[in-house]
N, C-alpha and C positions, 0 to 999 in steps of 0.2 A: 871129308870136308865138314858134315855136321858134326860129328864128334871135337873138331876143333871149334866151332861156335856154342858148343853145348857148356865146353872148360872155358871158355872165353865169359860166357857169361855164369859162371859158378865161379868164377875170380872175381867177378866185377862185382856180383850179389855178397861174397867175402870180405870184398872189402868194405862196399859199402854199410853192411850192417854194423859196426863196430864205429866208423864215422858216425854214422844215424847215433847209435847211440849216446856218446860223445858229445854230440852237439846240443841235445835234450837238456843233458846234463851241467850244468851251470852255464849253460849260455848265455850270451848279453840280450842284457834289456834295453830298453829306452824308456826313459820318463821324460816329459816334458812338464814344465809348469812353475809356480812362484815359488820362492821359498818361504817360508811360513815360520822358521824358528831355528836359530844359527847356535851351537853349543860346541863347545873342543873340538872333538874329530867326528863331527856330525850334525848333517841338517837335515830339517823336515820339508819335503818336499809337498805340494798341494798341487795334487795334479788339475792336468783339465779337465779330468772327469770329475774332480773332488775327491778323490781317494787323498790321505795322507801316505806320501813314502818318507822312512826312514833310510838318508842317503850316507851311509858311512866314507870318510875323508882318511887317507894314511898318505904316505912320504910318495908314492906313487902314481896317487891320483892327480894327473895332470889338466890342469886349469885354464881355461882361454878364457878373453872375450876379445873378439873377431880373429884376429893374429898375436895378439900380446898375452905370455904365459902370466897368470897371477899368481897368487898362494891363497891358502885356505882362510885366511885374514881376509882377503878381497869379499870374501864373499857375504855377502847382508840381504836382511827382510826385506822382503819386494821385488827381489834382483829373478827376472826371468832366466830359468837354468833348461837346457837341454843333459841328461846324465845319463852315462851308459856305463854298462858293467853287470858282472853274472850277480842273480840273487839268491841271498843265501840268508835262510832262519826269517823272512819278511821283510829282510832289511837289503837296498843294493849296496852293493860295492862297488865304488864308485870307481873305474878306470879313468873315464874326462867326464870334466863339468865346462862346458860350454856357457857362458853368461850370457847374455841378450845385452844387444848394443845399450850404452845409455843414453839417457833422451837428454837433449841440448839444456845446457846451464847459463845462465849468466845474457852478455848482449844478445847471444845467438838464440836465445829460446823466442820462439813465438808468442807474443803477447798479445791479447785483442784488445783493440783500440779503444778509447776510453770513446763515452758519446756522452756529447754536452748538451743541454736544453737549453737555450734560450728562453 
């Protein structure tokens, strides 16, 4: 009986060291933060902490904001991004870029009310 939990767990330590490793290895990121400067297939990302990321865009990286897919065009200075994807050389690679709702335009925006003197 213990010799069968002894290979039970020298399978399970087998396998997991090679997963463990693997996962280390270009794992996903998250950046959260503004964009800061929109270029070809890549924006600069200004995190919450104030680090600058450099977020690389290709044909694959898929784009929301809330439910509606965009494209790499959509994307502009100011626009709150959620990005995830493995990092590689300083720069991510960006899997999805999540945009931050936009804030209401036009009749719908909240205006405060003017105040008159008499």
């Amino acid at each position: 009986m213990t010799g069968k939990w002894i290979a039970g767990l020298a399978l399970i330590a087998a396998l997991a060291i090679p997963a463990l490793t693997w996962a280390h290895e270009g794992h996903s990121e998250k950046v959260m933060g503004t964009v800061s400067a929109v270029q070809d297939n890549h924006v600069m990302v200004k995190t919450t902490a104030g680090k600058t990321v450099t977020v690389m865009l290709d044909a694959k990286t898929k784009i929301t904001r809330g439910k509606t897919a965009l494209k790499a065009a959509d994307v502009k200075v100011g626009d709150r991004v959620v990005v995830e994807g493995p990092l590689e050389k300083d720069m991510l690679m960006a899997a999805s870029v999540q945009l931050g709702v936009a804030p209401p335009t036009g009749a719908a925006a909240v205006k405060p009310e003017a105040t008159h003197s008499h």
